[in-house]
N, C-alpha and C positions, 0 to 999 in steps of 0.2 A: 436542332438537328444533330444526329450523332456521329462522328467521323465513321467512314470506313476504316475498316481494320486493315491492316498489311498484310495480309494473305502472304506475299512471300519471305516475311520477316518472321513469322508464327512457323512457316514452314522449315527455316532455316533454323532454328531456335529449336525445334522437335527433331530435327534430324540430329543435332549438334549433341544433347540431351541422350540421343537414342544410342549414338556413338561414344560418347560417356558413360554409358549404362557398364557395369559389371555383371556379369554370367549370373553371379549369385543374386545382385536386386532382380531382373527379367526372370530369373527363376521364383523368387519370392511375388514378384507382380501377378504370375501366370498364376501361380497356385492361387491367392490369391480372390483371382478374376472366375478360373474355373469353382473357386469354393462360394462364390456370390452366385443363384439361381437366378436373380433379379436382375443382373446385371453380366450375360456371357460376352467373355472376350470376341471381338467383331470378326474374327477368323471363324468361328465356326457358324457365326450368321451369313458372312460370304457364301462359306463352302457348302452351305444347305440352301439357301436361294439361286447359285451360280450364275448362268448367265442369260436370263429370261425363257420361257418357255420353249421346249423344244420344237421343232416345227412338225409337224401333223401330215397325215398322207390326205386326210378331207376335214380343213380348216372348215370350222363357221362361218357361216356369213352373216358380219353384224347387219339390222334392218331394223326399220320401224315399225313397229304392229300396235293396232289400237285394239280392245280389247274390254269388254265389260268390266266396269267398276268390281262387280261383284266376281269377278272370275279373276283377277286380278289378286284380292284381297286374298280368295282363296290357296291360291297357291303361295303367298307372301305369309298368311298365316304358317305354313309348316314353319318359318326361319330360312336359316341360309340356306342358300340351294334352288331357290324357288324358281330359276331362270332355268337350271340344268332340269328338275321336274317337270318342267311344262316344255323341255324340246321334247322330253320324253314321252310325255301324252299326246303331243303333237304328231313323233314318230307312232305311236300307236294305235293313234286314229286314221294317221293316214296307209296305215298297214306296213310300214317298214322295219317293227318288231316284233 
């Protein structure tokens, strides 16, 4: 079985490191991070996810609906989205667009 890590020793160790960083490596890091596609600096992954979605004037209402196999498929064949298509034939059918 594997020890637990020190969380606050790995903590204390990266801030210690961050505080010994000179202007010119943090500037060599960023360049860098920003020139790797594969791999973007966690700031700009933050700042474009922020802080979960914003809240709606008419939320959804999660529900359970059962639904023929074959109607099911059908809309799952498009790919993603298939949940948001079928509110929308829902809405369609039931005349609210």
């Amino acid at each position: 079985m594997s020890k637990r890590p020190d969380w606050n020793e790995a903590r204390r160790k990266a801030q210690q490191a961050l505080a010994e960083m000179s202007d010119e490596e943090d500037a060599a890091i960023t360049a860098d991070a920003n020139a790797d596609p594969d791999n973007p600096p966690a700031d700009s992954l933050i700042a474009r996810r922020g802080r979960g979605r914003p809240r709606l004037d008419h939320p959804k209402q999660r529900i359970q609906l059962r639904v023929d196999e074959d109607v099911l498929q059908r809309f799952k064949a498009g790919g993603t989205g298939w949940q948001t298509r079928m509110n929308s034939a829902l809405c369609r059918a039931a005349g609210l667009k």
